[in-house]
C-alpha positions as CSV (number, residue, x, y, z in Angstrom):
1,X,35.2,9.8,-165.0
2,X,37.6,9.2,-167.9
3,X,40.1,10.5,-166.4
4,X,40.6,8.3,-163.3
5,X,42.1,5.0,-165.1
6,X,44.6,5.9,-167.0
7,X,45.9,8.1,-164.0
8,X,45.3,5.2,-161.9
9,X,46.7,2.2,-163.8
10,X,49.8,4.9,-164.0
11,X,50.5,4.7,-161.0
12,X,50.6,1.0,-160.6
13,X,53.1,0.8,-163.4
14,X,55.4,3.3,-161.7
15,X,55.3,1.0,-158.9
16,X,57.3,-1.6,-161.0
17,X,59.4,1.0,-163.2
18,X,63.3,1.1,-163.6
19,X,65.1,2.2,-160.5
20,X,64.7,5.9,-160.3
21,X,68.1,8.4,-160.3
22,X,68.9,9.6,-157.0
23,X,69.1,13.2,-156.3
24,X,72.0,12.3,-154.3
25,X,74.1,11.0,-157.4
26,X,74.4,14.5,-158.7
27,X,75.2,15.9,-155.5
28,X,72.7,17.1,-153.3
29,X,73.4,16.8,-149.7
30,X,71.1,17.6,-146.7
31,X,73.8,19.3,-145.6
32,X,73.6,21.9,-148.6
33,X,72.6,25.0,-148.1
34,X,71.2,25.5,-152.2
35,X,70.4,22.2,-153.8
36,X,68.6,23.8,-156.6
37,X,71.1,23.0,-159.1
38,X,71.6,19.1,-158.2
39,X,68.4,18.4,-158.2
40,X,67.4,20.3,-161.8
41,X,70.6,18.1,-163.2
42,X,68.8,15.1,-162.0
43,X,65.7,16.1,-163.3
44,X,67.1,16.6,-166.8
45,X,68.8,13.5,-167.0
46,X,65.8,11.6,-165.9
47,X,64.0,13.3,-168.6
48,X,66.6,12.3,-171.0
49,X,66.1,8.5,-169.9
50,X,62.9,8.2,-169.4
51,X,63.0,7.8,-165.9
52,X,62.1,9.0,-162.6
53,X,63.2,11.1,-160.1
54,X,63.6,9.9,-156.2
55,X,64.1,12.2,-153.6
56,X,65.5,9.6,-150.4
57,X,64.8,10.3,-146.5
58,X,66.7,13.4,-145.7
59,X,66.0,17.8,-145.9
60,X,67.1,19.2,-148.8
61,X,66.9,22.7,-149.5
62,X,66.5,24.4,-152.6
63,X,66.3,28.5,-153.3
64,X,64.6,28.3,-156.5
65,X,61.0,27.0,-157.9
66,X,62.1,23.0,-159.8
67,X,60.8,22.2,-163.0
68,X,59.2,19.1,-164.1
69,X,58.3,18.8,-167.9
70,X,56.9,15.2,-168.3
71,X,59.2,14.1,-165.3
72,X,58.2,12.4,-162.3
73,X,59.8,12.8,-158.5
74,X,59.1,10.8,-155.5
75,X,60.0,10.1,-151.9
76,X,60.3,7.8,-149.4
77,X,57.4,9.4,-147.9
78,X,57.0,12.5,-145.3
79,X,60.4,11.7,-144.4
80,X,62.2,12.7,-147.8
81,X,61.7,16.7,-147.5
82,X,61.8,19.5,-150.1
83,X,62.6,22.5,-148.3
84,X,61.8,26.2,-150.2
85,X,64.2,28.8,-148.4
86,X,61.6,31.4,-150.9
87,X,58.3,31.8,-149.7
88,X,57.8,33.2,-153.2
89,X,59.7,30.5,-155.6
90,X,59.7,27.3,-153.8
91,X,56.8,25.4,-156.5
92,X,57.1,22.1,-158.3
93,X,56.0,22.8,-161.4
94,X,54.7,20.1,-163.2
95,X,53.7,20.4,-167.2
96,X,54.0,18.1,-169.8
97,X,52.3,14.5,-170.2
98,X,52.9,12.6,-167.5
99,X,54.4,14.7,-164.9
100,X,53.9,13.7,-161.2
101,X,54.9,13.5,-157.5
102,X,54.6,11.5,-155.3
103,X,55.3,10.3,-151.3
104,X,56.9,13.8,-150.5
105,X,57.4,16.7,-148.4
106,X,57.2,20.2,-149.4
107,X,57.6,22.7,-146.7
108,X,58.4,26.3,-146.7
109,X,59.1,29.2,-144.4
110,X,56.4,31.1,-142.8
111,X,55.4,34.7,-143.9
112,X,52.9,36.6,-145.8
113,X,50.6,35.5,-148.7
114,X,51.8,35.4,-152.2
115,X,50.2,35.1,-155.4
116,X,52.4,33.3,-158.5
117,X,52.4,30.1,-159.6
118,X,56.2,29.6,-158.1
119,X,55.2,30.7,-154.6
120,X,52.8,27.8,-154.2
121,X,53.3,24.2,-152.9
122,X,52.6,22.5,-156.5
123,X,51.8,24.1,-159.9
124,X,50.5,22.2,-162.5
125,X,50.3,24.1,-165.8
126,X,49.0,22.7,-169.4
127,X,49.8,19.3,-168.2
128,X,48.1,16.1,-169.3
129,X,47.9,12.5,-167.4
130,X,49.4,14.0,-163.8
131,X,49.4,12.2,-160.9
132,X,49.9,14.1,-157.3
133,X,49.9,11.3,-154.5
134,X,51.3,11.0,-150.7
135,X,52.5,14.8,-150.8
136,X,52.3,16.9,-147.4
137,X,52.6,20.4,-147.9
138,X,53.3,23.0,-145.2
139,X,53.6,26.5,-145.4
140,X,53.3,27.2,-149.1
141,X,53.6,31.1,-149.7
142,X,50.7,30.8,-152.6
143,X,48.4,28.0,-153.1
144,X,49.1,24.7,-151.9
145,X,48.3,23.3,-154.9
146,X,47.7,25.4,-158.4
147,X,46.5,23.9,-160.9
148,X,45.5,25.6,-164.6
149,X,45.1,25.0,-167.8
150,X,45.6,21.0,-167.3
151,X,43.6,17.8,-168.0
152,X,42.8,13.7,-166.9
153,X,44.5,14.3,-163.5
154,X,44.8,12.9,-160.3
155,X,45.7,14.0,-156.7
156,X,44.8,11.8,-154.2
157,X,46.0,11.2,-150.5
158,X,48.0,14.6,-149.7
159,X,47.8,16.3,-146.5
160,X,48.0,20.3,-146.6
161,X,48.3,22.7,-144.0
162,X,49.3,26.4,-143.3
163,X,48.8,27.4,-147.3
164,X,49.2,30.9,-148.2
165,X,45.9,30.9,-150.2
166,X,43.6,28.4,-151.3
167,X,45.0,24.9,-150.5
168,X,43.5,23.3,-153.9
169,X,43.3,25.5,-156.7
170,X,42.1,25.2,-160.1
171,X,41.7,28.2,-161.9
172,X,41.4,28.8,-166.0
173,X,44.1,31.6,-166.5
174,X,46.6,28.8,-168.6
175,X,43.2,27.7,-170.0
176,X,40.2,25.1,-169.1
177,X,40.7,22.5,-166.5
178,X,38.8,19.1,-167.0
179,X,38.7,15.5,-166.0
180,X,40.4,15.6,-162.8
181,X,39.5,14.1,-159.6
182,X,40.6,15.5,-156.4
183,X,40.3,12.5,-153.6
184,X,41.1,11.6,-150.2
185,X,42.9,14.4,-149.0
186,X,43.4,16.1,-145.9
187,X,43.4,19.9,-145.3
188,X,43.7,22.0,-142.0
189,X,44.4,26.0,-141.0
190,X,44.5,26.9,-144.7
191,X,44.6,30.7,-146.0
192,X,41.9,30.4,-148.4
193,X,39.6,28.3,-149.7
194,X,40.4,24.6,-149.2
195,X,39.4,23.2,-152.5
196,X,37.9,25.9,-155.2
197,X,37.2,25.5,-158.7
198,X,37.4,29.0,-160.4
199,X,36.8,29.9,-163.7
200,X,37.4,33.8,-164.7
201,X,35.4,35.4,-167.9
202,X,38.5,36.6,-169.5
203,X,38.9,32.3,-170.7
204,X,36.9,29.2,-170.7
205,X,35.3,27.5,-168.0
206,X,36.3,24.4,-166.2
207,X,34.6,21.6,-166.2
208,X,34.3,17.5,-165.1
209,X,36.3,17.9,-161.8
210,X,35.2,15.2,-159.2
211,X,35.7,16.6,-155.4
212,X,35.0,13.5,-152.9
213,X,36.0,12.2,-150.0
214,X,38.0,14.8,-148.6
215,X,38.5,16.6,-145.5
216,X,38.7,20.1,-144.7
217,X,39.2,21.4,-141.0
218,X,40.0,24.4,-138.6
219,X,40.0,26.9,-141.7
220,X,41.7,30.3,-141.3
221,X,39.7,32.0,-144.2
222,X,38.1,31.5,-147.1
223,X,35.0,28.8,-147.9
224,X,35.8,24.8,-147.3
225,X,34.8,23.4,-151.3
226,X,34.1,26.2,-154.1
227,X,32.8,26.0,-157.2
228,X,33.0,29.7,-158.9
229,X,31.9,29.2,-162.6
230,X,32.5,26.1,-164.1
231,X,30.4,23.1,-165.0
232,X,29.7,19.7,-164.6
233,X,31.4,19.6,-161.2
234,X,30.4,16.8,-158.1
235,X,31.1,17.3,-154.4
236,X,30.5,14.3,-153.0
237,X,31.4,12.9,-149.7
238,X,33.1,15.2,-148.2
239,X,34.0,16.0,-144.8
240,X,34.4,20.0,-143.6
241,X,35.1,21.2,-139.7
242,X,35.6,24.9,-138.5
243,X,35.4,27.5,-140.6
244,X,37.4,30.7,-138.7
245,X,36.1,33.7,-141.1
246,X,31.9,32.8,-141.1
247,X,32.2,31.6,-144.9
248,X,30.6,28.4,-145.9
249,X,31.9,25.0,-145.7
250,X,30.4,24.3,-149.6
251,X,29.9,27.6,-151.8
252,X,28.5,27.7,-155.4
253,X,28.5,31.1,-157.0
254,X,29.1,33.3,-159.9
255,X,31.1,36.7,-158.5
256,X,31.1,40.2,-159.9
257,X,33.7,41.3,-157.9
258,X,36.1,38.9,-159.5
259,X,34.0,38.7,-163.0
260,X,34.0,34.7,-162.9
261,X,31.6,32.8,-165.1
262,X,28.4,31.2,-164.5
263,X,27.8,28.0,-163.0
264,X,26.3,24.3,-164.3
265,X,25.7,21.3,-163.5
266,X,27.3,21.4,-160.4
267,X,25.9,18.1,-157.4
268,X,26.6,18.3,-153.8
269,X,25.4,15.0,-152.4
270,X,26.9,13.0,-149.6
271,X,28.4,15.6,-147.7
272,X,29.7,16.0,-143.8
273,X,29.7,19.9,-142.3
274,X,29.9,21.1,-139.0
275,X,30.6,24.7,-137.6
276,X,29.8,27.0,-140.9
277,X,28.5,29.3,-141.9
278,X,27.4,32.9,-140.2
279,X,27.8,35.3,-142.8
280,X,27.2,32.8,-145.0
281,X,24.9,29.7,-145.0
282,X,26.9,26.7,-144.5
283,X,26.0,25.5,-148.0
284,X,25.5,28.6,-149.7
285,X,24.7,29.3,-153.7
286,X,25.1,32.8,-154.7
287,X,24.3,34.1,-158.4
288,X,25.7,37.7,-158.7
289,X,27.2,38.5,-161.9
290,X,26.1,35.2,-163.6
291,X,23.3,32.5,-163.7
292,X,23.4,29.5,-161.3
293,X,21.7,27.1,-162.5
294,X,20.8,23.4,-162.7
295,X,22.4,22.6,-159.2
296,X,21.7,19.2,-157.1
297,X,21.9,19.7,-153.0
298,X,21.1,16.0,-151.4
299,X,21.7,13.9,-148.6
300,X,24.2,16.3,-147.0
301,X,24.6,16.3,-143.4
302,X,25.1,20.1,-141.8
303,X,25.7,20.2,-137.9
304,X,25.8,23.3,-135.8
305,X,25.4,25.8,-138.7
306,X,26.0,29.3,-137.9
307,X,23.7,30.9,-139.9
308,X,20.4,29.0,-141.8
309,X,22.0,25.6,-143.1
310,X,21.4,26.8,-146.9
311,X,21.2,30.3,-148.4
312,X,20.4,30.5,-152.3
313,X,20.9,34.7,-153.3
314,X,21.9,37.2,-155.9
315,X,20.1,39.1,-158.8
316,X,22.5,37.2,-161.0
317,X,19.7,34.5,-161.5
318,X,19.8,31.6,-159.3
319,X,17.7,28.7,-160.5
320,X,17.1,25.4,-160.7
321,X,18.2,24.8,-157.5
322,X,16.9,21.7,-156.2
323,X,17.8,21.1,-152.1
324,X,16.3,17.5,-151.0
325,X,16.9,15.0,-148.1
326,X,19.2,17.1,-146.6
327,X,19.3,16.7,-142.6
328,X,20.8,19.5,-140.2
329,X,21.6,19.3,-136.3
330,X,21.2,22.1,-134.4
331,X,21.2,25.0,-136.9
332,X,21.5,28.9,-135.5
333,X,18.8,29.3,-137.7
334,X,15.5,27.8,-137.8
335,X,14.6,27.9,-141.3
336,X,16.3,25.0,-143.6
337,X,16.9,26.9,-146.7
338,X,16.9,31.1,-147.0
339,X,16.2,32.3,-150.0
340,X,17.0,35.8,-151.3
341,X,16.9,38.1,-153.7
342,X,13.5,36.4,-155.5
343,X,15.5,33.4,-155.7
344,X,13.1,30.3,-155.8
345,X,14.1,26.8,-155.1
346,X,12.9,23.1,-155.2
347,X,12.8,21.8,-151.5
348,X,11.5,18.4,-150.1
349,X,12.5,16.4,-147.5
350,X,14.9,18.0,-145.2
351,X,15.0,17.9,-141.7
352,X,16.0,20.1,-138.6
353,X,16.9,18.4,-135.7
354,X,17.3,20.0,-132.9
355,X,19.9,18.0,-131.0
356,X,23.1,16.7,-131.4
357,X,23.7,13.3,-133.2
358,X,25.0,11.3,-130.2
359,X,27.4,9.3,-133.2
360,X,30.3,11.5,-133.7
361,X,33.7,10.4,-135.0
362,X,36.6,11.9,-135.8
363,X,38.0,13.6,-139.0
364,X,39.9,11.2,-141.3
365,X,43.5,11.6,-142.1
366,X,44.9,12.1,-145.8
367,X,44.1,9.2,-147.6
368,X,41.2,8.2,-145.9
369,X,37.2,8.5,-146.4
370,X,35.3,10.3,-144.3
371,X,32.4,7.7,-142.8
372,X,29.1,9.1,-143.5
373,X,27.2,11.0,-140.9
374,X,30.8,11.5,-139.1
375,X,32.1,14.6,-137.4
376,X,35.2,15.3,-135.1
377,X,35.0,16.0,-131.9
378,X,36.1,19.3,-131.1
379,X,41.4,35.3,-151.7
380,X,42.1,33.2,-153.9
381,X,45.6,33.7,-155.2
């Protein structure tokens, strides 16, 4: 995608930018109980320079969501901690050209589920040529990261855990999403959906996102990768363990009960899922509101399904749904794909199997690819 090389050869030449003003030199302390106001003055006068933001090894609490309009922040890595003392204001907000974070921690405290964009982990709102990279985020009262409204981004190699809500969100209330590639990271016991693209009726759809290579396990709720309207979307390669709540581990759908758009042009190729599904397929396309349509299913890998591997339903209008060399292990249900509703799709060459595959591996870390064929052993906001 377009996207990717700018985004890419921007981080490089971050690598080798001026040295970056230190949130220490405008006095936060770990020691601080509120360093909310150090860290916005060192945020402004980066901003004023041209410079970055670091963040060095060390806790540092802050009461209040931080701002970054075109501004950059990074760590030393999990080490140099952001700590929100409230669950519903503790965000990085990135907007502008050229935001980004990087090689941070963003933890918060533990509590219920919250819904605005300054409860979550990130927010990344009408922003152009963003980069999120290295970032572990734990306990984020929203979504882990939000992302509306924003174009030709990156976020690559982050580790998630413990969100409030989805862990990866990208929804259209700020606007459309587009070119933005979501790679290589690393998501476990989120509240929600682990990567979703949704795109309300109430604004335009979302569209050229690239989902691969990430890794989704031991989900508390919600479906592992989404697609609810939007189009021109690819899943590809990605890894998903556990779901807790009997949703899907890949889910394609247009939704009444949340009036979302329809759905185009969407691929799922390449995929690894184990243990999904139950009330739903473990790949499930669902057209309720809206038309599904034109959508690829191929050379995904489904072990231990729940329910039938695929289910394709809804009076919506599901078709041109294509499901081909698509292999599952031991499904709960015999039948490969289910089809509802008068749905009718294209099927060829996939296979049950009713054993095991005696080659399991181990879920990747952030960062990392899944291999191919791989498994581990064991509400939107």
């Amino acid at each position: 995608m377009k996207a990717l090389l700018p985004i890419l050869l921007a981080a490089v030449l971050n690598d080798s930018a001026p040295p970056a003003l230190s949130i220490l030199d405008f006095g936060a302390s770990p020691s601080a109980e509120d360093n909310t106001a150090a860290i916005e003055t060192a945020i402004a006068a980066a901003k004023a320079r041209g410079v970055r933001v670091s963040v060095p090894a060390g806790t540092f609490k802050h009461a209040a969501a931080l701002r970054l309009d075109g501004v950059q922040i990074e760590g030393e890595g999990p080490s140099s901690v952001l700590q929100g003392t409230d669950r519903e204001n503790m965000a990085l907000m990135l907007t502008g050209r050229g935001a980004g974070i990087q090689n941070l921690q963003l933890i918060g405290p533990p509590g219920e589920r919250y819904a605005s964009y300054e409860s979550g982990g990130v927010a990344v709102l009408k922003a152009q040529n963003f980069l999120i990279r290295g970032v572990t985020i734990n306990h984020s009262g929203g979504a882990g990261i939000h992302v509306s409204g924003s174009r030709d981004g990156l976020i690559i190699g982050n580790a998630l855990t413990y969100t409030g809500s989805d862990s990866i969100h990208l929804s259209n209330y700020e606007g459309a999403n587009h070119d933005i590639a979501i790679v290589e990271n690393r998501i476990d016991h989120g509240g929600d959906d682990g990567v979703a693209v949704v795109s309300y009726a109430d604004g335009p759809p979302s569209y050229a996102i690239d989902i691969a290579r990430n890794a989704v396990t031991d989900q508390i709720w919600g479906r592992g990768y989404s697609v609810v309207g939007g189009h021109d979307i690819k899943i590809a390669g990605n890894f998903y363990d556990n779901n807790m709540s009997g949703a899907a581990g890949i889910y394609i759908a247009a939704e009444g009960a949340y009036n979302t758009l329809g759905v185009s042009n969407v691929t799922v190729t390449d995929n690894t899922l184990k243990n999904a599904g139950g009330k739903h397929g473990s790949i499930h396309v669902f057209a309720d509101n809206n038309t599904v349509r034109s959508v690829l299913v191929e050379h995904n890998t489904i072990y231990a399904s729940r329910a039938a591997s695929i289910v394709v339903n809804g009076g919506g209008g599901a078709y041109d749904i294509a499901v081909r060399n698509n292999t599952s292990y031991a499904p709960a249900v015999r039948s490969f794909v289910q089809q509802r509703d008068g749905t009718r799709v294209q099927q060829a060459d996939n296979t049950i199997l009713d054993s095991s595959d005696p080659a399991a591996g181990q879920a990747p870390a952030a960062g990392q690819a899944p291999a191919a064929g791989k498994m581990p052993a064991t509400r939107r906001p």
